[in-house]
KEKE-3310 file (N, C-alpha, C; in steps of 0.2 Angstrom, whole numbers, plus 5000, padded with zeros to 4 digits):
npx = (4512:4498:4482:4464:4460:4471:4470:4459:4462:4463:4448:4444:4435:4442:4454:4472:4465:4470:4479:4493:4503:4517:4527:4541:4544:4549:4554:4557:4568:4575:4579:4580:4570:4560:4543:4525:4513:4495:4482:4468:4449:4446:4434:4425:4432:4444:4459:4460:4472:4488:4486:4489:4494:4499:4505:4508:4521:4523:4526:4526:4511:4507:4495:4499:4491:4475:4464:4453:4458:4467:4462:4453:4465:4470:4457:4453:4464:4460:4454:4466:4472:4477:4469:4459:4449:4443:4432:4417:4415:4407:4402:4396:4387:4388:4384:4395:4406:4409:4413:4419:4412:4422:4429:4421:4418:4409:4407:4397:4388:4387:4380:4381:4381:4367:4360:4358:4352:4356:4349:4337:4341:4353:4347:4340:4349:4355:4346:4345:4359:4355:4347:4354:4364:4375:4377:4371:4375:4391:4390:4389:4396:4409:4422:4414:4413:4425:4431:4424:4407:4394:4375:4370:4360:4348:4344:4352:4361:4377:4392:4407:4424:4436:4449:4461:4471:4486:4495:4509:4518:4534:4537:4538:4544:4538:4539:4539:4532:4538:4535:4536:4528:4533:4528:4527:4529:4532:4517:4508:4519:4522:4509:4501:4490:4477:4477:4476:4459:4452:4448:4442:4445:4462:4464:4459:4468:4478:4476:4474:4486:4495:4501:4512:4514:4516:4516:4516:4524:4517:4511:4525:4528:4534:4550:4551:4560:4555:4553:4542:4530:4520:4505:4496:4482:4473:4457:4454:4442:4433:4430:4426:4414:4403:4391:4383:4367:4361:4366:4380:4391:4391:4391:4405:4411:4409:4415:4430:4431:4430:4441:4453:4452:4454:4467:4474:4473:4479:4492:4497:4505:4503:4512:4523:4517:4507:4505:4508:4527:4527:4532:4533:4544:4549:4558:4574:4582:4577:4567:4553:4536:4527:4514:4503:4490:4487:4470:4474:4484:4497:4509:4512:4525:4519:4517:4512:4513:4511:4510:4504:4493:4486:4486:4479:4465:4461:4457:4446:4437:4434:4428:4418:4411:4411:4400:4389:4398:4396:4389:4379:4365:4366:4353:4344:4332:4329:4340:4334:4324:4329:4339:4327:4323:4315:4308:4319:4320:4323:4320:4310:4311:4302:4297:4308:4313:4324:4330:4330:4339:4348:4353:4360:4369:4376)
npy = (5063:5066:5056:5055:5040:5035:5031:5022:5008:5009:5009:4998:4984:4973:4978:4987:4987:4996:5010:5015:5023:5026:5035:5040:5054:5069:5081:5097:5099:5088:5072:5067:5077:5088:5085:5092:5082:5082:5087:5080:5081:5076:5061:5047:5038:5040:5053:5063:5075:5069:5057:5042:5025:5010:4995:4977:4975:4986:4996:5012:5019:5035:5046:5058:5065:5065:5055:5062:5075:5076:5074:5086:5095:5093:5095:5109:5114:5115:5127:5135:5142:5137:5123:5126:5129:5115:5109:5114:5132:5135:5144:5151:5164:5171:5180:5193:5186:5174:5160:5145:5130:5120:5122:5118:5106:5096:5095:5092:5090:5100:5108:5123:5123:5115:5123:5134:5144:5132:5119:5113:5109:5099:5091:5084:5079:5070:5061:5056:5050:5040:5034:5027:5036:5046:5059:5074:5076:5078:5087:5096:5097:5090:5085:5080:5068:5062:5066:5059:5060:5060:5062:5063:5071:5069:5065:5054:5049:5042:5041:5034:5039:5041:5044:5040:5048:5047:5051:5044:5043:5033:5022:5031:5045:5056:5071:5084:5100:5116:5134:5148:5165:5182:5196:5213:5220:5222:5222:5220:5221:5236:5240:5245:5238:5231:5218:5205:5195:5182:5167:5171:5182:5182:5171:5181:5191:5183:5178:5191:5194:5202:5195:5183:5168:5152:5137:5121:5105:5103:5098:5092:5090:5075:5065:5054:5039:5030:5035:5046:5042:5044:5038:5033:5029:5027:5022:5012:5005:5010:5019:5016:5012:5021:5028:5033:5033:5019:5021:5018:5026:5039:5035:5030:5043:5051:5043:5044:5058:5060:5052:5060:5068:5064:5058:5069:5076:5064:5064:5077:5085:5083:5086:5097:5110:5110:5111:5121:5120:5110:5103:5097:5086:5078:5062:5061:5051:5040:5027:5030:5022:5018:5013:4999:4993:4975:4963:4952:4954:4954:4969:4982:4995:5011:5026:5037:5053:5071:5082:5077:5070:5083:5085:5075:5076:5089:5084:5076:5083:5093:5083:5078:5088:5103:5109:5123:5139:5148:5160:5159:5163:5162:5155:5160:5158:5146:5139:5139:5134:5121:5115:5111:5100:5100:5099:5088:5075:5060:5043:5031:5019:5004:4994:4984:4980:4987:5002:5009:5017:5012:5000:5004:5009:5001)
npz = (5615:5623:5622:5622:5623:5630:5643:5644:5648:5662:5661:5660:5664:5665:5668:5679:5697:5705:5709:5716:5726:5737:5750:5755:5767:5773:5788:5785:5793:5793:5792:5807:5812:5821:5822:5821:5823:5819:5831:5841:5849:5863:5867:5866:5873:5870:5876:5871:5859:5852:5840:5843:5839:5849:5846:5852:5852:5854:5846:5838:5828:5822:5817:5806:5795:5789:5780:5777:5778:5770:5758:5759:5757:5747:5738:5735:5725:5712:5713:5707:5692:5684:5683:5686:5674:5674:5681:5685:5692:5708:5719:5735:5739:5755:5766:5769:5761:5750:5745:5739:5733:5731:5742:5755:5767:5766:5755:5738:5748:5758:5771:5769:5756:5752:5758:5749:5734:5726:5731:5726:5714:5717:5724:5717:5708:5717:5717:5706:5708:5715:5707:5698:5690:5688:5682:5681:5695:5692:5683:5691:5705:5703:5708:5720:5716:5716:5729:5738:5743:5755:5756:5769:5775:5769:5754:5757:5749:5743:5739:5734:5739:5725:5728:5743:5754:5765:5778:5790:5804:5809:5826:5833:5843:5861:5862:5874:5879:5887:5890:5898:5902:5902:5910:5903:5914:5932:5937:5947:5959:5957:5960:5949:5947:5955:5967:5963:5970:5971:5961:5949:5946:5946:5935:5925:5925:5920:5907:5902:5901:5913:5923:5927:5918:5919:5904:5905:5900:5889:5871:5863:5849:5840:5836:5823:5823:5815:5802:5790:5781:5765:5760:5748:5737:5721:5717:5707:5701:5708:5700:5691:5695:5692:5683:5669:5668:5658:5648:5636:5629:5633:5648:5648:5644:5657:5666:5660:5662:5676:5680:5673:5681:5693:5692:5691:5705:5710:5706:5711:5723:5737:5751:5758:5768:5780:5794:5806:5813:5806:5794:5778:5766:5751:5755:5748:5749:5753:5741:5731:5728:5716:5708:5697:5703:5702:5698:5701:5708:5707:5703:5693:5685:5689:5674:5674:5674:5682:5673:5659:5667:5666:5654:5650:5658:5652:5640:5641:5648:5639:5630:5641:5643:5653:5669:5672:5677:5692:5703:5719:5730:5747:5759:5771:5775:5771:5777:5790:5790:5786:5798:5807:5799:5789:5771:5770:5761:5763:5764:5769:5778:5780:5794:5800:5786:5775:5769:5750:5748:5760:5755:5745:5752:5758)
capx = (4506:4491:4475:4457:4460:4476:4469:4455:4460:4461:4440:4439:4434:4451:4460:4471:4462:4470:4486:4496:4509:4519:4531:4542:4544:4554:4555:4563:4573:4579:4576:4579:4568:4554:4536:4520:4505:4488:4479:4465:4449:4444:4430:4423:4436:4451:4458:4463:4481:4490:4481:4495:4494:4504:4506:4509:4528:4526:4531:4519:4512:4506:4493:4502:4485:4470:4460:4449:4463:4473:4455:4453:4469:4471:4451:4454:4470:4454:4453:4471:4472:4479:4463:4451:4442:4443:4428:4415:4420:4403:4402:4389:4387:4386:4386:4401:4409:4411:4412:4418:4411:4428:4432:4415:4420:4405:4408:4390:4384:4389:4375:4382:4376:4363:4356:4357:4349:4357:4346:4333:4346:4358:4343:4338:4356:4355:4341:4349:4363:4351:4344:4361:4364:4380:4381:4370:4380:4398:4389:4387:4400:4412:4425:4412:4414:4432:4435:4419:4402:4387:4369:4365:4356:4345:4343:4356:4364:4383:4398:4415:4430:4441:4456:4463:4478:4486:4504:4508:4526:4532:4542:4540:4543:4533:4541:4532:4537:4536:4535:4534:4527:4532:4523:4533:4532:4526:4511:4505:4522:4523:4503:4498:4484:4477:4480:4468:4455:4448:4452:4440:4451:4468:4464:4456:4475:4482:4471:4477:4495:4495:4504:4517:4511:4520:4513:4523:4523:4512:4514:4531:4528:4537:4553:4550:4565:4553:4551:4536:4526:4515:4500:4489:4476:4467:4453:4449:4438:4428:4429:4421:4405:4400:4385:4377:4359:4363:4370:4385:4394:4387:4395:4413:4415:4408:4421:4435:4431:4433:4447:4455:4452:4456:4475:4478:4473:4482:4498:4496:4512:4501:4513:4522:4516:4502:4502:4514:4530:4525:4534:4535:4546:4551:4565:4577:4586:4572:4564:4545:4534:4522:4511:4497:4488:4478:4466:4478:4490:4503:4511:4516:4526:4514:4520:4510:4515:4506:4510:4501:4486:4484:4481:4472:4458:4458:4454:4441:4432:4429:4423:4411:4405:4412:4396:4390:4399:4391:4387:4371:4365:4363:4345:4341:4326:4330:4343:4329:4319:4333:4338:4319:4323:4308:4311:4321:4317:4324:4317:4309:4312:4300:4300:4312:4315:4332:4327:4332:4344:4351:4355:4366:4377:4379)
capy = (5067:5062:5057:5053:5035:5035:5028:5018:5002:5010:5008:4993:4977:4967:4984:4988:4989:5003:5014:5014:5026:5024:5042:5042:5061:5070:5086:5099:5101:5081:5066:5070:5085:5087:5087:5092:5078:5084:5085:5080:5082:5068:5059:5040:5033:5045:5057:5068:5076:5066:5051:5037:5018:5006:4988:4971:4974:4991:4999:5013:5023:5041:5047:5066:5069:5059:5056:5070:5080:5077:5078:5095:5100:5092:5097:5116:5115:5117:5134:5137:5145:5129:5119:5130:5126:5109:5111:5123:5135:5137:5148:5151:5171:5171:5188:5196:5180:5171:5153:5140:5122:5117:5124:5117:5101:5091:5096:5092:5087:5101:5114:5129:5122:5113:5129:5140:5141:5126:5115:5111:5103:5095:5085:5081:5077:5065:5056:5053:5045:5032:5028:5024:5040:5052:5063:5079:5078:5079:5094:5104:5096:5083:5083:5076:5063:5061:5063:5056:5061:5057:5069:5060:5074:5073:5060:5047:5046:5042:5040:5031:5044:5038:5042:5040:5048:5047:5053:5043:5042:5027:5021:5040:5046:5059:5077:5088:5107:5122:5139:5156:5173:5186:5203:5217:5225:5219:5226:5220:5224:5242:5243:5245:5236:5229:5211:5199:5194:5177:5164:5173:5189:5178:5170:5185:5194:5180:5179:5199:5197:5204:5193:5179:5164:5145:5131:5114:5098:5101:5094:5096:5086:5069:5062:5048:5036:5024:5037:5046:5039:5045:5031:5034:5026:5029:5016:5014:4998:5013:5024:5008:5011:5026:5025:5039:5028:5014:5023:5015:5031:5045:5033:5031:5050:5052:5038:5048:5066:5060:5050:5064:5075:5059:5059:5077:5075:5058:5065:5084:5083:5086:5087:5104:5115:5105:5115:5127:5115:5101:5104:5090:5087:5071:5058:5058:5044:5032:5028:5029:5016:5021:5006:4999:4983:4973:4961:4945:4956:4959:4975:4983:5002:5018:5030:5043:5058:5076:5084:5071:5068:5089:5084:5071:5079:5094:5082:5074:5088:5093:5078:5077:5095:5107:5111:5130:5142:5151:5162:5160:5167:5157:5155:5161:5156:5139:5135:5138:5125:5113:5114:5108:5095:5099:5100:5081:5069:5054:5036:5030:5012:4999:4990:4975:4982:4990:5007:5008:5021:5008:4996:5007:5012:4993)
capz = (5615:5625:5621:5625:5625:5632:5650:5645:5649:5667:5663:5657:5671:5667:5670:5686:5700:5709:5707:5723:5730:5744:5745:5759:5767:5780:5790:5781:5797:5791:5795:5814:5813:5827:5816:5824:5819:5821:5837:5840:5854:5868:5865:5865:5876:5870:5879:5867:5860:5847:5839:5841:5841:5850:5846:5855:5853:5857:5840:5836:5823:5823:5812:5804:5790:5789:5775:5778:5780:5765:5752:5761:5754:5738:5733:5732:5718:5708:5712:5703:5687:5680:5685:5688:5668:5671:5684:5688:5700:5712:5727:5738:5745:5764:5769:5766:5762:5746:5749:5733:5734:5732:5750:5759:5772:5765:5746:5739:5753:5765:5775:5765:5747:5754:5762:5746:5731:5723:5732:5723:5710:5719:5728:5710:5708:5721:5718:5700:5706:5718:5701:5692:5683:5691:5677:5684:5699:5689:5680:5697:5710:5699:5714:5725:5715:5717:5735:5740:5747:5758:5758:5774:5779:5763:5752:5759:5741:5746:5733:5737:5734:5719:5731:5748:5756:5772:5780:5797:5807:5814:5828:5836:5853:5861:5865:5877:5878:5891:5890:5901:5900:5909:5907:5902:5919:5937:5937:5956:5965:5956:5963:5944:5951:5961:5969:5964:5977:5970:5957:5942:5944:5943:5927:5920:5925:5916:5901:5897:5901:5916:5928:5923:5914:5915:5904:5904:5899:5883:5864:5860:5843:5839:5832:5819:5822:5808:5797:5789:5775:5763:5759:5742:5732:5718:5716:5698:5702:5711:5696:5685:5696:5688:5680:5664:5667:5653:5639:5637:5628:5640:5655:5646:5646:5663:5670:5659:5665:5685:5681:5672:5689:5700:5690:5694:5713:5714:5707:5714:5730:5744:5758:5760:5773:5783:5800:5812:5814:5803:5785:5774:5758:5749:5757:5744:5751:5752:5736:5731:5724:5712:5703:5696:5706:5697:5700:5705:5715:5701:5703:5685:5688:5683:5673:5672:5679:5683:5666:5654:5667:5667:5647:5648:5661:5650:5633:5647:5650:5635:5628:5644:5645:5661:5670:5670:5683:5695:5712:5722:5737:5754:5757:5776:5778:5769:5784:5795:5787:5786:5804:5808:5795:5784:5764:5766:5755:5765:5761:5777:5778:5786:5801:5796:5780:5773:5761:5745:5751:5765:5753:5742:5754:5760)
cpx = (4500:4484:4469:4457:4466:4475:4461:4455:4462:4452:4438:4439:4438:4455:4463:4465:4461:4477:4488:4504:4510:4527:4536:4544:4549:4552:4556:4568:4579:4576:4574:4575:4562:4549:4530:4513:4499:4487:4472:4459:4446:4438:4428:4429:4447:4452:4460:4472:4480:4489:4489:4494:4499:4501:4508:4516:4530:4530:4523:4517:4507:4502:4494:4494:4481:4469:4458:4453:4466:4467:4454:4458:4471:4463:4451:4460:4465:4453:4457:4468:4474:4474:4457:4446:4440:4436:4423:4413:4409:4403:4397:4391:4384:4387:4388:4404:4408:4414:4413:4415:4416:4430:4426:4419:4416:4403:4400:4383:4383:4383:4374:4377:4369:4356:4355:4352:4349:4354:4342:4339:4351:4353:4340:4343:4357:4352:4343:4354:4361:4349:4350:4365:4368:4381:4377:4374:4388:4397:4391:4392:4404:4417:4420:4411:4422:4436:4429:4412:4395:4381:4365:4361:4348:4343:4345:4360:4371:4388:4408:4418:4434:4446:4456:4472:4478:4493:4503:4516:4525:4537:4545:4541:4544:4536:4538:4537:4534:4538:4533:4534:4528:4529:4528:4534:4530:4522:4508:4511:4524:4514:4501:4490:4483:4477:4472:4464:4452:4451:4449:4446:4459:4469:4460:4464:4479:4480:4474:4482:4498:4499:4509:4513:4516:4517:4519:4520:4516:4515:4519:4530:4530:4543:4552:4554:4563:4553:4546:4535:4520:4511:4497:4488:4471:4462:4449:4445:4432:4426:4425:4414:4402:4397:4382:4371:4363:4365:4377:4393:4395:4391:4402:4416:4411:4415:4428:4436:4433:4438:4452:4456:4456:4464:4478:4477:4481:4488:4500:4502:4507:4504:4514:4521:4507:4499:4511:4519:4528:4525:4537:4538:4545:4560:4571:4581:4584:4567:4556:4543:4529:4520:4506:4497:4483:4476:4470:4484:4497:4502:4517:4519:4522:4520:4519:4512:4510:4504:4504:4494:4483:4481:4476:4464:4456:4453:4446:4437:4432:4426:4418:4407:4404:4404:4395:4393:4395:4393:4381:4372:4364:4358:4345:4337:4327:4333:4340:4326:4324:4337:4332:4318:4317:4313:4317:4316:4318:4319:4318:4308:4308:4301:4301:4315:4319:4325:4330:4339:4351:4355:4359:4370:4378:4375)
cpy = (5063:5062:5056:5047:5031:5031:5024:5011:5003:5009:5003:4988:4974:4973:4984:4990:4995:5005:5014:5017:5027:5030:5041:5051:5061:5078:5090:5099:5091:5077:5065:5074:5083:5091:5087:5089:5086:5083:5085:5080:5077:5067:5051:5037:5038:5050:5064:5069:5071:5061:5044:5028:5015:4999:4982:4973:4982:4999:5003:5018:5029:5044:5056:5068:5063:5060:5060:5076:5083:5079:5083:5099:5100:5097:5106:5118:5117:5124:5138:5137:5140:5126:5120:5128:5119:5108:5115:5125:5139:5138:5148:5158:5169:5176:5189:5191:5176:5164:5146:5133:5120:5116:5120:5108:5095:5088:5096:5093:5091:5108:5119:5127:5119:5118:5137:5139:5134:5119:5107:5106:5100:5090:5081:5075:5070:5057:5054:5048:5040:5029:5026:5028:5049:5059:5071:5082:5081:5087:5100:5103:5089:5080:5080:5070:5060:5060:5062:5064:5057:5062:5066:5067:5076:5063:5053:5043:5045:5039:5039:5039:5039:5039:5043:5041:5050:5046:5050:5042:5034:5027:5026:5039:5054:5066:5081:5097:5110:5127:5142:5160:5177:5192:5207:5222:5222:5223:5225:5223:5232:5246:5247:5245:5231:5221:5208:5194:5187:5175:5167:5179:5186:5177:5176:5189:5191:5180:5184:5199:5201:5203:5185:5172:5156:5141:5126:5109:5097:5098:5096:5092:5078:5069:5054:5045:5032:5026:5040:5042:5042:5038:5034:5030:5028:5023:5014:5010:5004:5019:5022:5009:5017:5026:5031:5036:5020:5015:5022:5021:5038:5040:5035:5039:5052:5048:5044:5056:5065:5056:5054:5070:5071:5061:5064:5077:5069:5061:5071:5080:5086:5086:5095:5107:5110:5109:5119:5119:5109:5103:5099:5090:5080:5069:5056:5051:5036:5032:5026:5024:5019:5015:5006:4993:4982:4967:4955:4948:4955:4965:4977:4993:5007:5023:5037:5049:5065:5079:5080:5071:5075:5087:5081:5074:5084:5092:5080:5076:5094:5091:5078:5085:5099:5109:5119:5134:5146:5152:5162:5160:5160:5161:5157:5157:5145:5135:5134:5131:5120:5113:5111:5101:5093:5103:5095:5079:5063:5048:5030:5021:5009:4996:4984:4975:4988:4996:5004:5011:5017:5003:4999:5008:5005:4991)
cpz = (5618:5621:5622:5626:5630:5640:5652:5646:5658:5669:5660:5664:5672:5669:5675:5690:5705:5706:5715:5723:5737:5743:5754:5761:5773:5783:5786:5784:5797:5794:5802:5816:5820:5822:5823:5822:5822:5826:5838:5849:5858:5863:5864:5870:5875:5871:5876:5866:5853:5845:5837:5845:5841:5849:5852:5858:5856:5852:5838:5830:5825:5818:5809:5800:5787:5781:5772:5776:5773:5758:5752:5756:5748:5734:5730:5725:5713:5706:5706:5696:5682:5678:5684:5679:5668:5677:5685:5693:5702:5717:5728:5743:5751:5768:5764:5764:5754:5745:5743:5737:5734:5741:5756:5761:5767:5757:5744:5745:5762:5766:5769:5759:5750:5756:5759:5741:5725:5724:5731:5717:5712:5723:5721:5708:5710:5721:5709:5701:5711:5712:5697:5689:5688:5687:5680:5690:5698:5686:5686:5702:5709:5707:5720:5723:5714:5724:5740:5744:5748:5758:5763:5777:5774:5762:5753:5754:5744:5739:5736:5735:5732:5725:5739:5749:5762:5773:5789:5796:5809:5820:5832:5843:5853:5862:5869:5877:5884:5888:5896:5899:5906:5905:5906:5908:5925:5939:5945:5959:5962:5957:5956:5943:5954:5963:5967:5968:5977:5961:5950:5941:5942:5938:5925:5920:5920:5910:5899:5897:5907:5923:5924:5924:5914:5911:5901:5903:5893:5877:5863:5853:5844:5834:5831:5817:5815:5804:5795:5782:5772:5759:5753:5738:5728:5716:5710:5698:5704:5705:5691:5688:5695:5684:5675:5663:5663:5648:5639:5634:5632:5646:5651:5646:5652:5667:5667:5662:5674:5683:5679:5680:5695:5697:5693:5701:5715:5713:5709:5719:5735:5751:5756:5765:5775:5788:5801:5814:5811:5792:5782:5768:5757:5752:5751:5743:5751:5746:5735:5726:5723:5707:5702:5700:5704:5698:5705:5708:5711:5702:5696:5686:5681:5680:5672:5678:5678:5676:5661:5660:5667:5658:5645:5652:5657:5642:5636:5648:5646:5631:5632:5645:5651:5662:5671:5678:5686:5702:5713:5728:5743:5758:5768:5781:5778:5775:5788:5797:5787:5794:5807:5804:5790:5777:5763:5763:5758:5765:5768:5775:5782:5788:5797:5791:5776:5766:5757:5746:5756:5760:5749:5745:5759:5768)
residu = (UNK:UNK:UNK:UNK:UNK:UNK:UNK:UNK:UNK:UNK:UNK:UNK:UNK:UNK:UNK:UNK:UNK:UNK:UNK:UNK:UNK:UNK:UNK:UNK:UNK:UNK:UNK:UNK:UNK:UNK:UNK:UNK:UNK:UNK:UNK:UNK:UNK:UNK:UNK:UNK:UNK:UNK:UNK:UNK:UNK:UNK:UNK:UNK:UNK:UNK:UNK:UNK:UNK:UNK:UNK:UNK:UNK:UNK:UNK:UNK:UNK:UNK:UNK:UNK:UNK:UNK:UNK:UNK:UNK:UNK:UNK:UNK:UNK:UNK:UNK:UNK:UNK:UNK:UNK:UNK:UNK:UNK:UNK:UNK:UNK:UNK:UNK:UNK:UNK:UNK:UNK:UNK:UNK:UNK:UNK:UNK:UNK:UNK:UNK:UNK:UNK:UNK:UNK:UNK:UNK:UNK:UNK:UNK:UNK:UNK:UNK:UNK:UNK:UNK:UNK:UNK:UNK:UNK:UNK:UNK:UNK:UNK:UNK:UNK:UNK:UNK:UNK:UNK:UNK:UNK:UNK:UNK:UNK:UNK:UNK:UNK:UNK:UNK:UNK:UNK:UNK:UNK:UNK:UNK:UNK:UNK:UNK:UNK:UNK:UNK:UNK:UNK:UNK:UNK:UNK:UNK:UNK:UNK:UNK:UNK:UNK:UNK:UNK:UNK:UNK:UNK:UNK:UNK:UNK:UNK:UNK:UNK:UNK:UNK:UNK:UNK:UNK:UNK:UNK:UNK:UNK:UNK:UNK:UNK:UNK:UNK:UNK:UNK:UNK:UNK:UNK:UNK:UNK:UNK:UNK:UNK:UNK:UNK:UNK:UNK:UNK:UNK:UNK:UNK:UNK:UNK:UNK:UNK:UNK:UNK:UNK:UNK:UNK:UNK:UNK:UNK:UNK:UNK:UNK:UNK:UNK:UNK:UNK:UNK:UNK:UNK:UNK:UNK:UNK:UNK:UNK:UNK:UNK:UNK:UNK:UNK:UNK:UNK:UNK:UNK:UNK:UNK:UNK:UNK:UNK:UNK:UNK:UNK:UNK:UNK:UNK:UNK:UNK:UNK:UNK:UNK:UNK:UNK:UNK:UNK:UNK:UNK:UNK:UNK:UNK:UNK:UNK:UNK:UNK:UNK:UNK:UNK:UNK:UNK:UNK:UNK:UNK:UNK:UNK:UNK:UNK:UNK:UNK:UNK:UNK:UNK:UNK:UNK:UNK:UNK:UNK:UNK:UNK:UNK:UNK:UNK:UNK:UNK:UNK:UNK:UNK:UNK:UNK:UNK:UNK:UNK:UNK:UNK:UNK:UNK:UNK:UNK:UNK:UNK:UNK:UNK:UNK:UNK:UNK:UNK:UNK:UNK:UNK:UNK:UNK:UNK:UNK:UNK:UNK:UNK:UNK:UNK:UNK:UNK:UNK:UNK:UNK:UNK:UNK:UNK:UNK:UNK:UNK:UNK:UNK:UNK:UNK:UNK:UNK:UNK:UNK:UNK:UNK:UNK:UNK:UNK:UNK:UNK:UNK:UNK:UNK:UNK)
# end
């Protein structure tokens, strides 16, 4: 039976310093299957398409779900019926539309929240955890301490995520695909209508379906001779720097409440369904490594599994105290105002001289 103490010597200094899994994955269609990575759009020197680096030797790797990617889809399991008490569940009306912080890109720190009435307290928030003191923010938006945030548009408070995960292939090679459309009838030589006169007419025939369509030689996905990998880290060294001010009781169940939330993230199965052509299980055939690394590069095997960290976050968060749930409106006028950039707070640095804020985030 689990208990409150059960993962405390994850908070203490001499503790591991991180947890580390390494999960091989595959296709469903097997090992040979054809997956589709993410694509992504030019920019800075790349020309866009599938983000894949080659080495010296020529041997490359393909990145399937970034970081970004994979927080995205770990952070809403919150939502679930399972999870859901062990956080609180904040939305933000926007119109018609109904909009959890779980679901928001920027988490604390994204436009939406920013731009309702939650504002006022979350810039509060903010400016508490510059002075040392996380624990308001856990009240209102705990997961943003879990899979990180920055309020660079605000106060420039910024907080590591406890975990990092990330799915790459290796060893791939590239496939391209074609396709054709034909229309369901020849509409020009049965004088349907009429011939098009100039190139905006052509593309607009094409565009509705109107005349036959080839495209070739686009993403056909890849096959991963090397295999895929899933990459994760939970960083309890990062969970160590959570701060309740100096109250040394108030910090320890602050630290237990996000670690309790970090467990259930870190062992949640985020592959699955990712995108169109890109469905991922577990490799039964290659075995996964799951450990703790601690300070001198000893690796001891974890054991915690999903079940047990579900009890432990729930004992977690009731010793720390789930913040109060709630809907508030998104504020109009307020977006206005913060579009214009009036109503920051940001900590203007003098010439030569690092803010305070600057110096927080290194």
């Amino acid at each position: 039976m689990t208990n409150l103490k059960d993962f405390d010597s994850y908070l203490n200094d001499d503790g591991p310093t991180a947890l580390f899994l390494k999960q091989p994955l595959m296709s469903v269609e097997g090992e040979d299957g054809v997956i589709f990575p993410a694509t992504y759009a030019s920019g800075d020197g790349f020309p866009g398409g599938y983000n894949i680096d080659t080495d010296a030797s020529g041997r490359n790797v393909v990145l399937i779900d970034s970081v970004g990617s994979q927080a995205n889809r770990i952070e809403p399991i919150f939502l679930q019926e399972k999870y859901q008490s062990l956080v609180p569940q904040i939305a933000v009306q926007a119109g018609e539309k109904t909009i959890s912080i779980l679901e928001a890109g920027h988490r604390a720190g994204d436009a939406l929240v920013r731009c309702s009435s939650l504002h006022a307290e979350l810039q509060e928030a903010f400016k508490q955890v510059l002075k040392g003191d996380a624990t308001t923010l856990a009240k209102i938006a705990p997961t943003s301490l879990v899979f990180g945030v920055w309020d660079s548009r605000d106060t420039q408070a910024k907080l590591p995520r406890t975990i990092a995960s990330t799915i790459r292939a290796y060893n791939v090679r590239r496939l391209t695909r074609s396709a054709q459309f034909n229309p369901a009838t020849e509409y020009l030589n049965e004088q349907l209508l009429d011939e098009p006169l100039d190139k905006a007419s052509k593309d607009a025939y094409a565009e509705r379906g109107f005349v036959h369509v080839p495209a070739t030689g686009s993403h056909g996905g890849i096959v991963a001779d090397g295999g895929i990998l899933r990459t994760a880290t939970l960083g309890l060294a990062a969970v160590r720097l959570l701060h309740a001010g100096k109250d040394p009781d108030r910090t320890l169940k602050l630290r237990r409440y996000i670690l309790g939330l970090s467990l259930i993230a870190f062992t949640y199965n985020s592959s699955g369904y990712l995108r169109q052509g890109c469905i991922l299980v577990a490799n039964p055939d290659k075995g996964s490594e799951f450990v703790e690394v601690h300070p001198d590069g000893q690796r001891s095997p974890c054991k915690v599994d999903h079940p047990s960290a579900i009890q432990y976050a729930t004992l977690a968060a009731q010793d720390f105290g789930v913040g109060e749930s709630r809907t508030v409106p998104f504020d109009r006028e307020k977006a206005m105002r913060d579009v214009k950039g009036e109503g920051d707070t940001k900590v203007k640095a003098k010439k030569g001289k690092k803010s305070d804020a600057e110096k927080t985030n290194g």
